[in-house]
N, C-alpha and C positions, 0 to 999 in steps of 0.2 A: 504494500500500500504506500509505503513512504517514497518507494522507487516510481513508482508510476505516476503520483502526484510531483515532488522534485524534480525529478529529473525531467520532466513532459513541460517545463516551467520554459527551459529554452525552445521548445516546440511548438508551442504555443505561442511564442512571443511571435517567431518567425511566421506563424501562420495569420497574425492579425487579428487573434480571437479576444486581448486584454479590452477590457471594458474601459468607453471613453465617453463621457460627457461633450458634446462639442456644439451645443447649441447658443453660447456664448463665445465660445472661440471663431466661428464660423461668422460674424457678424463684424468681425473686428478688419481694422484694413490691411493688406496682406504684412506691410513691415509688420507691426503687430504680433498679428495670428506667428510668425516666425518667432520673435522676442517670446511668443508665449509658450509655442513650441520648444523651444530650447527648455527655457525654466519646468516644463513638467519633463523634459525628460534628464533632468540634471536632478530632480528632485527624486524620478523613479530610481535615477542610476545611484544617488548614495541611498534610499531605501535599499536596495539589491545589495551592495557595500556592509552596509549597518548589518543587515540578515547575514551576511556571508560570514561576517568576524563573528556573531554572534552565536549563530549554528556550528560554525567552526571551533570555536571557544567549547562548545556544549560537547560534540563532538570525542577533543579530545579530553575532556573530564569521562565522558561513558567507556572512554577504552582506560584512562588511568585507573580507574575503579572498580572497574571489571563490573560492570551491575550488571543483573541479568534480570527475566522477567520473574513474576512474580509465584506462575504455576508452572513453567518448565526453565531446567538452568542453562538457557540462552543467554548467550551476551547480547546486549543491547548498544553498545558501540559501534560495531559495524552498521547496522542500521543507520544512526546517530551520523553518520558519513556520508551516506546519499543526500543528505539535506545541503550540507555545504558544496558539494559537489553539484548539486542541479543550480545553487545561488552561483556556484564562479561561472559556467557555463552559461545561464543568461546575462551575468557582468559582461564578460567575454563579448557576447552577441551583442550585448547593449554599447557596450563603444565602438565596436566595429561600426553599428549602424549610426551613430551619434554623429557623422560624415556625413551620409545619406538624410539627414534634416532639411537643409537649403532647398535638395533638388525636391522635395518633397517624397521620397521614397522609402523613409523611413518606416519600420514595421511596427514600431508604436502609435502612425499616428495614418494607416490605413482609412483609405476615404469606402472600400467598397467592404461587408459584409462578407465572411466565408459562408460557403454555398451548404443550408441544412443536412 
């Protein structure tokens, strides 16, 4: 569950599916709408940042500690890894595409709908 949520985090992003408000941004004049573009995606990219030290941080405390679950003695660390690993992997995506702003092709800020 943790792998499929996580890591599906950069699959996502690339496919256009993040959730955007843009019926205020759409009305603004194009310098603008760019200025504002930038700032939600500098804002997404240290949110992604902040998650990734954080789950990282968490991480490796579950492998120093060795915890396991509660009714079988699994370690829970290794799990505890895919989280930071789907965060660096959308960083990753997220500056690569942080370029593609200007021209408008960025994948955070997709103007058409993925198809049902």
């Amino acid at each position: 569950m943790v792998a499929a949520i996580f890591l599906g985090l950069s699959y996502a992003y690339r496919g256009g599916v993040f959730i955007r408000v843009t019926f205020l941004v759409d009305r603004l004049p194009r310098p603008l709408q760019l200025s504002v573009n930038y700032a939600a995606h500098l804002a997404s990219l240290l949110f992604c940042v902040i998650s990734l030290v954080a789950t990282g941080q968490q991480a490796l405390r579950g492998l120093r500690e060795e915890t396991t679950l509660s009714a079988l003695p699994l370690l829970v660390g290794p799990a505890y890894c895919l989280v930071p690993l789907g965060f660096f992997a959308l960083t990753i995506l997220m500056l690569i595409d942080f370029t593609r702003i200007r021209s408008g092709r960025s994948y955070l800020f997709r103007e058409e709908a993925p198809p049902a």
